[in-house]
C-alpha positions as CSV (number, residue, x, y, z in Angstrom):
1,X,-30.3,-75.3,165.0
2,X,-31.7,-72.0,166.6
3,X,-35.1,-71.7,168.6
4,X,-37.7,-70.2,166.7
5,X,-38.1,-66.2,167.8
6,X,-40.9,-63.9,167.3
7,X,-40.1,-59.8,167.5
8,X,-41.7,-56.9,166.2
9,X,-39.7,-56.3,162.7
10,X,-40.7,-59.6,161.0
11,X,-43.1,-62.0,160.4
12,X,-43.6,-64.9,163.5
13,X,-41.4,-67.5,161.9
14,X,-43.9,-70.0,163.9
15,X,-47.3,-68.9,161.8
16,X,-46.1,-66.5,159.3
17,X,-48.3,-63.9,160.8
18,X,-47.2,-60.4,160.3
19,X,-48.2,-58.9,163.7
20,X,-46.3,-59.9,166.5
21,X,-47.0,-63.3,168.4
22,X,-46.7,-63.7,172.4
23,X,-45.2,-66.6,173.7
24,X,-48.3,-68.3,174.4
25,X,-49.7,-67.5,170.8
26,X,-46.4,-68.6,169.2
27,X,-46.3,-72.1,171.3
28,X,-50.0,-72.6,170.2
29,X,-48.6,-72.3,166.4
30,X,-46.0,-74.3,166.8
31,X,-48.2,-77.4,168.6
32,X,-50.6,-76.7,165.4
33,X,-47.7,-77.3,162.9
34,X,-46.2,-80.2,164.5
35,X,-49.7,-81.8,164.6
36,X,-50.4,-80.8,161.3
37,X,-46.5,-82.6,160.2
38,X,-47.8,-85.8,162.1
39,X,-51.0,-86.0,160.8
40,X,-49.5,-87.0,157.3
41,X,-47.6,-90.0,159.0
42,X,-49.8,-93.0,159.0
43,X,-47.7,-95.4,161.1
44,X,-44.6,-94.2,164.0
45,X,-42.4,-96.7,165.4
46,X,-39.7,-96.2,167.9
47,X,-36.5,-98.4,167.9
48,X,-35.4,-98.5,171.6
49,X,-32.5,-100.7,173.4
50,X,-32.3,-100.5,177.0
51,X,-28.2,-100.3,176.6
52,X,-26.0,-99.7,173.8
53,X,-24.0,-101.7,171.6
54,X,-26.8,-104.4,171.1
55,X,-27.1,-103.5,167.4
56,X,-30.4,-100.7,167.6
57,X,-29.2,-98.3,165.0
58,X,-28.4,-101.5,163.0
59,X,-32.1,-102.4,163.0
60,X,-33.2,-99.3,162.5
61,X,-31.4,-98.5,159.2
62,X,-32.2,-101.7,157.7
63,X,-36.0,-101.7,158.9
64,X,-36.4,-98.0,157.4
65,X,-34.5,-99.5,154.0
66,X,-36.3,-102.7,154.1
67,X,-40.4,-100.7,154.2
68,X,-38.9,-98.1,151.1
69,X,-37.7,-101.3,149.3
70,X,-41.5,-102.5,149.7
71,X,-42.6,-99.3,148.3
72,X,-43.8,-97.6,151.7
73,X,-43.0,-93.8,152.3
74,X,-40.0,-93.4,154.9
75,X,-38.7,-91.4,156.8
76,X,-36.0,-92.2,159.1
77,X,-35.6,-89.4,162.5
78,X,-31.8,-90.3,164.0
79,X,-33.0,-89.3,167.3
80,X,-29.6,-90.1,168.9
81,X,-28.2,-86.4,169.5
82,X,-25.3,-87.7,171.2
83,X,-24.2,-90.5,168.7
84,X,-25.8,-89.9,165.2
85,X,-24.7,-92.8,163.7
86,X,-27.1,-93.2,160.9
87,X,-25.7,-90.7,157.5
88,X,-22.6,-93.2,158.1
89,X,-24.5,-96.9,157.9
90,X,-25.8,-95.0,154.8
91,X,-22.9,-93.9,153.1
92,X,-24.1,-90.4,153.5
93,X,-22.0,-88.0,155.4
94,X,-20.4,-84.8,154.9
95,X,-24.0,-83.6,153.7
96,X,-25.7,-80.6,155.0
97,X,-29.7,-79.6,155.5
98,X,-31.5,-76.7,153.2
99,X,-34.4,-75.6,153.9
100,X,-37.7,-73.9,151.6
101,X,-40.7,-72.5,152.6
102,X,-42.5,-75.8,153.5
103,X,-39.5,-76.1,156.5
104,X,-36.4,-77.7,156.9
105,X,-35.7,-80.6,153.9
106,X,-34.9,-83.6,155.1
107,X,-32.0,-85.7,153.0
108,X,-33.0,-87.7,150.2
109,X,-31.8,-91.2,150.2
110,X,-34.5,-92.9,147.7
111,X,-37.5,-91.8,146.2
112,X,-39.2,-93.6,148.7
113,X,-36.8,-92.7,152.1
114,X,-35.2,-89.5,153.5
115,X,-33.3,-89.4,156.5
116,X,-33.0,-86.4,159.4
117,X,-30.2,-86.4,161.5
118,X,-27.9,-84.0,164.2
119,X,-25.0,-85.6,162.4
120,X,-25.8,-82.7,159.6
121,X,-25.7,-80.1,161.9
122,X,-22.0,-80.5,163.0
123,X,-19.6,-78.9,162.1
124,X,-17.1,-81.7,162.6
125,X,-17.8,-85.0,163.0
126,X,-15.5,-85.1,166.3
127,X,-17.6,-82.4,167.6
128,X,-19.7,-83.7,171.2
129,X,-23.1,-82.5,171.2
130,X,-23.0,-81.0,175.2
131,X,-26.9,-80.3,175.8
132,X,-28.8,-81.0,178.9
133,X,-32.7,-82.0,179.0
134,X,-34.6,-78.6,177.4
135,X,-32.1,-78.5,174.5
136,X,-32.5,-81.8,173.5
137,X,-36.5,-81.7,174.2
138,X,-36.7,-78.5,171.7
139,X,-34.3,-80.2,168.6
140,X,-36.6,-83.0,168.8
141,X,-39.4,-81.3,168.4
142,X,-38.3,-79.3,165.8
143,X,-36.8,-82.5,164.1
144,X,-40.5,-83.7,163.8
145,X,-42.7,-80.5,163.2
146,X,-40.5,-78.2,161.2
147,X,-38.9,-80.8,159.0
148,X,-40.9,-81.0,155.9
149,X,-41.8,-85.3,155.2
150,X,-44.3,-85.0,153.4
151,X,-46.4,-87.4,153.3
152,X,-45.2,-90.4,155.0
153,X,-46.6,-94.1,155.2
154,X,-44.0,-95.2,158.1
155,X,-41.5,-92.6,160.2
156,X,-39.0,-94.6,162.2
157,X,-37.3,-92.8,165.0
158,X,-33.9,-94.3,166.1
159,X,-33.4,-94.1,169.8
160,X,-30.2,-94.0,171.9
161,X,-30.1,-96.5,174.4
162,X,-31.7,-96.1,177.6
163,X,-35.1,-94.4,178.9
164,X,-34.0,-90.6,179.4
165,X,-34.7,-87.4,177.5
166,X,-35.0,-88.7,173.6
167,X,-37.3,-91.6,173.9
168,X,-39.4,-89.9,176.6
169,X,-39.6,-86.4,174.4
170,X,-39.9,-88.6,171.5
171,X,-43.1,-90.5,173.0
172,X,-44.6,-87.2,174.5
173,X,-44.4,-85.1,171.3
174,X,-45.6,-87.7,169.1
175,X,-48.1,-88.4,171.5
176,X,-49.8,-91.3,169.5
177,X,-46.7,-94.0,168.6
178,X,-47.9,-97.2,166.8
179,X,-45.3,-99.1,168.4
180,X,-41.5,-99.5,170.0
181,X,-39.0,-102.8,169.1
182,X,-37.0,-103.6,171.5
183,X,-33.6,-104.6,170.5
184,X,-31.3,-106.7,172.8
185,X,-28.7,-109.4,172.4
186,X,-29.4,-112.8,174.4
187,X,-27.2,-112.2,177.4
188,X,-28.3,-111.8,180.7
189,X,-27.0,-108.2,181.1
190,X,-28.4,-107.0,177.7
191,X,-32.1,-108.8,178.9
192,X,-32.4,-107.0,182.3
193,X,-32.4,-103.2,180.0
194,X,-34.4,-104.4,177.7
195,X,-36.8,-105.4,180.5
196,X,-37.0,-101.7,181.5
197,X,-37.5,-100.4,177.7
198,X,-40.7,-102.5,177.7
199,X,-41.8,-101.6,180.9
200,X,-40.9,-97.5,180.1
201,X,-43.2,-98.3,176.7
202,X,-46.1,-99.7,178.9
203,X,-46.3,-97.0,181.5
204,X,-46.4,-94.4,178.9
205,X,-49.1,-96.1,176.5
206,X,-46.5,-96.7,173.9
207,X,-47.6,-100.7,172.4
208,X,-44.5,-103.0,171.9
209,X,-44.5,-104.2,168.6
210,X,-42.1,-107.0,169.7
211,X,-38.5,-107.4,170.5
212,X,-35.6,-108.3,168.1
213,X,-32.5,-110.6,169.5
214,X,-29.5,-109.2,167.9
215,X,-26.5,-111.6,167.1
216,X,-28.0,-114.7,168.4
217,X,-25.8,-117.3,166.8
218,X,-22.6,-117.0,165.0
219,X,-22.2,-120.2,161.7
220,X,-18.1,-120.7,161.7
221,X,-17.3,-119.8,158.2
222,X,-14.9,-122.9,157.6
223,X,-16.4,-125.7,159.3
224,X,-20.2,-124.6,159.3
225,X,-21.3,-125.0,162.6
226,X,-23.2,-123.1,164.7
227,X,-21.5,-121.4,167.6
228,X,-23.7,-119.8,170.6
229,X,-21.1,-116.8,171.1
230,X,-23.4,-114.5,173.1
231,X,-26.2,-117.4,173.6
232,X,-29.3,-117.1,172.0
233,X,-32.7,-117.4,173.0
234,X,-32.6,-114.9,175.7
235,X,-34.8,-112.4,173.6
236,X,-37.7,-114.8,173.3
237,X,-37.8,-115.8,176.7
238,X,-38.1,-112.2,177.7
239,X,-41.1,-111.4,175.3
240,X,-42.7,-114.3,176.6
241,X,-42.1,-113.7,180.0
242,X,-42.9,-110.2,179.9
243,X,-46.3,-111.1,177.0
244,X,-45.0,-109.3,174.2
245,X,-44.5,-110.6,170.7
246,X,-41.0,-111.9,169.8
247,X,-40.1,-110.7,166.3
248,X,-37.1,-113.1,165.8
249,X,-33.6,-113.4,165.9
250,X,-30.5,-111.9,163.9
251,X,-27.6,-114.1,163.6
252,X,-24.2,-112.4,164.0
253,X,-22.8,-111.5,161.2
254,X,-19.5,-110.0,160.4
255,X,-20.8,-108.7,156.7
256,X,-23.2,-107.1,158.9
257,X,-20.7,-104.7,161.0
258,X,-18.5,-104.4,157.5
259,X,-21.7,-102.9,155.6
260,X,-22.5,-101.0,158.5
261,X,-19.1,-99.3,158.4
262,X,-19.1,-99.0,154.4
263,X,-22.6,-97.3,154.2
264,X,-24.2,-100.8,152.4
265,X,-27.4,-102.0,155.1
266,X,-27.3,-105.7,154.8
267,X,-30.8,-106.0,153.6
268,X,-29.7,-104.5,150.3
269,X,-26.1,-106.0,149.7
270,X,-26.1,-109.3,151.7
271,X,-30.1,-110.1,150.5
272,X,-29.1,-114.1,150.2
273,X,-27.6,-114.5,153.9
274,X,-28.9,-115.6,156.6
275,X,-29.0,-112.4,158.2
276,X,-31.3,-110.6,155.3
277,X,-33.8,-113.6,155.5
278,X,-34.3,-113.3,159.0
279,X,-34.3,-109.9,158.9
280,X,-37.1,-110.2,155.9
281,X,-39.3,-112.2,158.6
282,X,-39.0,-109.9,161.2
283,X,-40.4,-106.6,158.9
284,X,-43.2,-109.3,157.8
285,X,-43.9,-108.8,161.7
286,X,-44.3,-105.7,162.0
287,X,-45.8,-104.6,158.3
288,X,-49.8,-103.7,158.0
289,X,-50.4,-106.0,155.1
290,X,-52.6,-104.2,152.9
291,X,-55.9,-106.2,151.8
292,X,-56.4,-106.5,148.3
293,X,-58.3,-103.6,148.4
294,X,-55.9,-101.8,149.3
295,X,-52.9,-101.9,146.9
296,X,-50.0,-98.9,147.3
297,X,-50.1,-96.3,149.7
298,X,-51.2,-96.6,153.7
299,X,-54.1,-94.4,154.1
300,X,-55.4,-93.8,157.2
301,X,-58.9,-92.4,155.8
302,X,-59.0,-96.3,154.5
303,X,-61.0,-99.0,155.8
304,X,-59.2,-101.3,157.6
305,X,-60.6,-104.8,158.1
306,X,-57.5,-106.3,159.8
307,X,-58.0,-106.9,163.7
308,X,-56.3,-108.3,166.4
309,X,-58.6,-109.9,169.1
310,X,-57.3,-110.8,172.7
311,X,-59.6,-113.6,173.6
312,X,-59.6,-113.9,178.0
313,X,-58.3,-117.5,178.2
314,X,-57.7,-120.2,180.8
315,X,-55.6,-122.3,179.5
316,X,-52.9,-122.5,176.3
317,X,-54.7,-124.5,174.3
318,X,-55.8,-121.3,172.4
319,X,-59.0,-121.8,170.2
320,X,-59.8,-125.2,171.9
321,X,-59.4,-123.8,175.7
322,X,-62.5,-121.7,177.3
323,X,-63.3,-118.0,177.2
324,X,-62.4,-116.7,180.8
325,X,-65.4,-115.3,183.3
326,X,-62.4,-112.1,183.8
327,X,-60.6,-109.9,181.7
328,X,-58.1,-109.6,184.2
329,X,-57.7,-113.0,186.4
330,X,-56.4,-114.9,183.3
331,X,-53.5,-116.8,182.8
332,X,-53.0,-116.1,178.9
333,X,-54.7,-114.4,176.3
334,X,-55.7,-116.2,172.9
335,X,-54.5,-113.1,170.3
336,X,-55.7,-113.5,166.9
337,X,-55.1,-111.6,163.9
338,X,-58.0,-111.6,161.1
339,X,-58.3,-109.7,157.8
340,X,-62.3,-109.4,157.4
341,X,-63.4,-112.4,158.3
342,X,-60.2,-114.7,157.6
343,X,-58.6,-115.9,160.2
344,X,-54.4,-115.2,159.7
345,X,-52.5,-116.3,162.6
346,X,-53.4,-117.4,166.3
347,X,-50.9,-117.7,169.5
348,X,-51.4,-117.9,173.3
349,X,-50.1,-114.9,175.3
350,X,-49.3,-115.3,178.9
351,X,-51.0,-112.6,180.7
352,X,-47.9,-111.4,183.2
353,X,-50.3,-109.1,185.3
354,X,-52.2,-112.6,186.2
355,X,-54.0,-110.9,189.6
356,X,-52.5,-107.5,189.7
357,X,-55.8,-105.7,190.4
358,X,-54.0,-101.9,190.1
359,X,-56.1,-99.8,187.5
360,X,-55.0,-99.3,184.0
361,X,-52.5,-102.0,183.8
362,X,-54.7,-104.4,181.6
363,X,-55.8,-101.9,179.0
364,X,-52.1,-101.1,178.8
365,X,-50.9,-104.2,178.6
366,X,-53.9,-105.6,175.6
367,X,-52.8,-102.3,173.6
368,X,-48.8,-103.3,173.8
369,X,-49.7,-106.7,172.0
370,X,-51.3,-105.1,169.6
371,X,-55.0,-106.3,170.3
372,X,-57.9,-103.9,169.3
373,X,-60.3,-106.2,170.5
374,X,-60.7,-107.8,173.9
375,X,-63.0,-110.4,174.6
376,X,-64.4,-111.8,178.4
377,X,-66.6,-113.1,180.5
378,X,-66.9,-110.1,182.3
379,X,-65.6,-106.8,182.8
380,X,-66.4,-103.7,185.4
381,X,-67.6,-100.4,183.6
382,X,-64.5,-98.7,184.4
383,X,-62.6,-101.1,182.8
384,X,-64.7,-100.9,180.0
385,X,-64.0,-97.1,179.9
386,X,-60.3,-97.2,180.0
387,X,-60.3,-100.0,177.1
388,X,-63.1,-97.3,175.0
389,X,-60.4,-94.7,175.5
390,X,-57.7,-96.6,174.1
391,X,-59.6,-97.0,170.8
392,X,-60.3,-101.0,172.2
393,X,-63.7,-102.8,171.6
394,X,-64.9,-104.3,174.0
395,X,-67.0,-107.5,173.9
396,X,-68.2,-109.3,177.3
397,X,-71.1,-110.8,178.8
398,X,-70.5,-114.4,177.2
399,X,-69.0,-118.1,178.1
400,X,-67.9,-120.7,176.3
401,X,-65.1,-122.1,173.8
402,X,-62.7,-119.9,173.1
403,X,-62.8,-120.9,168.9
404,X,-66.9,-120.8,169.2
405,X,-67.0,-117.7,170.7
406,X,-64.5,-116.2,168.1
407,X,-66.4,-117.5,165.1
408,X,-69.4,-115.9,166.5
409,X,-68.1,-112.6,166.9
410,X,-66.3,-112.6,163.2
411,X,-70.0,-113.8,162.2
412,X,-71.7,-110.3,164.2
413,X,-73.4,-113.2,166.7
414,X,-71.8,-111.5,169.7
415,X,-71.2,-107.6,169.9
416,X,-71.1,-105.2,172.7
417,X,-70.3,-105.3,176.2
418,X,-72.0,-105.9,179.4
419,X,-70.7,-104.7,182.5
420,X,-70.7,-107.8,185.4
421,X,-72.3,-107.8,188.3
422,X,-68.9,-108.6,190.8
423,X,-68.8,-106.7,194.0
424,X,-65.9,-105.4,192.6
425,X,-63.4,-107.5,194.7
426,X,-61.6,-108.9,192.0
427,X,-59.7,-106.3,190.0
428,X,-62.9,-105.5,187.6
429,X,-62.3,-101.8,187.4
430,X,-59.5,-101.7,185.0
């Protein structure tokens, strides 16, 4: 795919302008477009592993097929340059891109999912895509501003493994992810990368929607039982550990790794096994239910009354325990989810920065769980600054239980926040 290029004898292929752009004109353009391209995507998710062979591209496939099976707008971005694997899981190689005068056109799997990929830009399928760092930045970004999706309700961006070039130009150029999954298998080795794709999704603001353990459990075919080949609950230990959500587990499979190679995801022709029904639960994790009021189509120009409220807690005991005097010196976190004011699901999360005082690792941390409410005792005003420029409300000021205190805010009792009056000792400022 060549770089875009502006000269004197035609039209800057960047804006359409007749007159000739410079360089810094043309990279304005270009910015505008791709902005313009992701503004019609309500939700991005990134699918990272922190090493390979743990079943990511797997996940990916069968997440993109399972949201246009719900009806949701997708668009699946095989972001792996190196090892495009994804027109093969989906029985769709040997195909090449077009393009029109709304930009390149993606190819079209269902009416509701079309899929971008290097694969369809090679020649031969043997052929080793050679690039270094600036290469691979600038096919990325044209992958996302030039490709024409349309309006899209989800865009799922498959990752190779690691936390180099891809995911980083990924995160940058989309600039506002919803969310990364982490995908690992239980063992020990596969846990310690997967550590590192949190942590790489943390520092760079990117919230974890949860992480996925791949072929955790393996049922013998003759005899029925249940075999621990690559042990299993390694996965959600980690989330906990680390205090991000735990999607669930994918048993292994071999149907899996057969549909995989015969262009059939799992989700569509194995919908009875265990596999499917797992994999069923873990999209009802990561899906926006839509109210009733809002049947069809994500729209981001929509109300949305659905919330997720980190409640500053002391103890597990979630809605029974008390509200914490600090945002930040707290062993867990009580994170609800309502819809209006209807509570939907409640769970402790340990708070793994418990008395790490360096600035901007809470606010990080309460936007990868999700939470777009936090609630405290108390709270410094450059704490309550950073949260504001995360898009988090912030409520302080108040003590009590944790259940009485949430019931009053859902009720518009409580609102607002006050900054506390700590000397500043304690970690207040963010």
């Amino acid at each position: 795919m060549e770089q875009n290029e502006c000269d004197k004898d035609t039209a800057c292929s960047s804006c359409g302008s007749e007159q000739r752009c410079d360089g810094d004109q043309k990279e304005r353009h270009t910015e505008e477009i791709l902005k313009a391209r992701l503004s019609r995507i309500a939700k991005k998710i990134m699918v990272m592993s922190g090493k390979g062979g743990v079943g990511k591209t797997t996940v990916a496939v069968n997440l993109a097929v399972s949201l246009a099976e719900r009806g949701y707008r997708t668009g699946l971005l095989d972001a792996d340059l190196h090892g495009p694997n994804i027109p093969k899981m989906l029985g769709i190689e040997n195909r090449r891109l077009s393009g029109s005068d709304e930009g390149i056109v993606p190819i079209p799997i269902t009416d509701n999912l079309n899929v971008i990929s290097m694969a369809y830009l090679l020649e031969d399928p043997d052929t080793p895509v050679i690039w270094r760092g600036a290469m691979k930045h600038g096919v990325i970004k044209q992958f996302l501003g030039e490709v024409n999706w349309g309006d899209l309700d989800y865009l799922v961006v498959d990752l190779p493994p690691g936390t180099g070039d891809e995911p980083l130009s990924v995160a940058q150029l989309i600039g506002n992810a919803d969310g990364s999954i982490i995908v690992t298998t239980p063992q020990d080795v596969a846990l310690l990368d997967s550590r590192k794709s949190v942590n790489f999704s943390l520092k760079l603001g990117v919230p974890v929607l949860g992480i996925v353990e791949n072929m955790s459990g393996f049922t013998c075919p003759h005899c029925g039982t249940e075999i621990d080949l690559f042990k299993t609950g390694g996965g959600e230990r980690a989330a906990g550990e680390m205090g991000v959500p735990f999607l669930g587990r994918i048993p292994l499979d071999p149907e899996i790794m057969a549909g995989g190679d015969d262009g059939q995801p799992f989700v569509i022709h194995g919908k009875k096994s265990r596999a499917a029904v797992s994999f069923t639960h873990i999209v009802d994790g990561i899906v926006e239910k839509p109210s009733p009021q809002k049947k069809g189509r994500l729209n981001n120009k929509e109300i949305n009354t659905m919330k997720n409220i980190a409640l500053a807690s002391e103890t597990e005991k979630m809605l029974d325990g008390e509200l914490s005097a600090h945002f930040g010196r707290c062993p867990y976190y009580t994170l609800v989810s309502v819809d209006g004011d209807s509570v939907k699901t409640v769970k402790a999360v340990s708070n793994p920065h418990f008395g790490n005082h360096q600035t901007g690792v809470m606010p990080q941390f309460i936007k990868s769980i999700g939470a777009n409410v936090i609630i405290a005792g108390g709270m410094g005003p450059r704490a309550i600054d950073l949260f504001g420029e995360l898009g988090i409300e912030v409520v302080t000021g108040y003590a009590g239980r944790v259940g009485d205190i949430l019931t009053a805010y859902l009720e518009g009792k409580i609102a607002g926040s006050a900054p506390c009056a700590h000397d500043h000792q304690d970690g207040c400022e963010g």
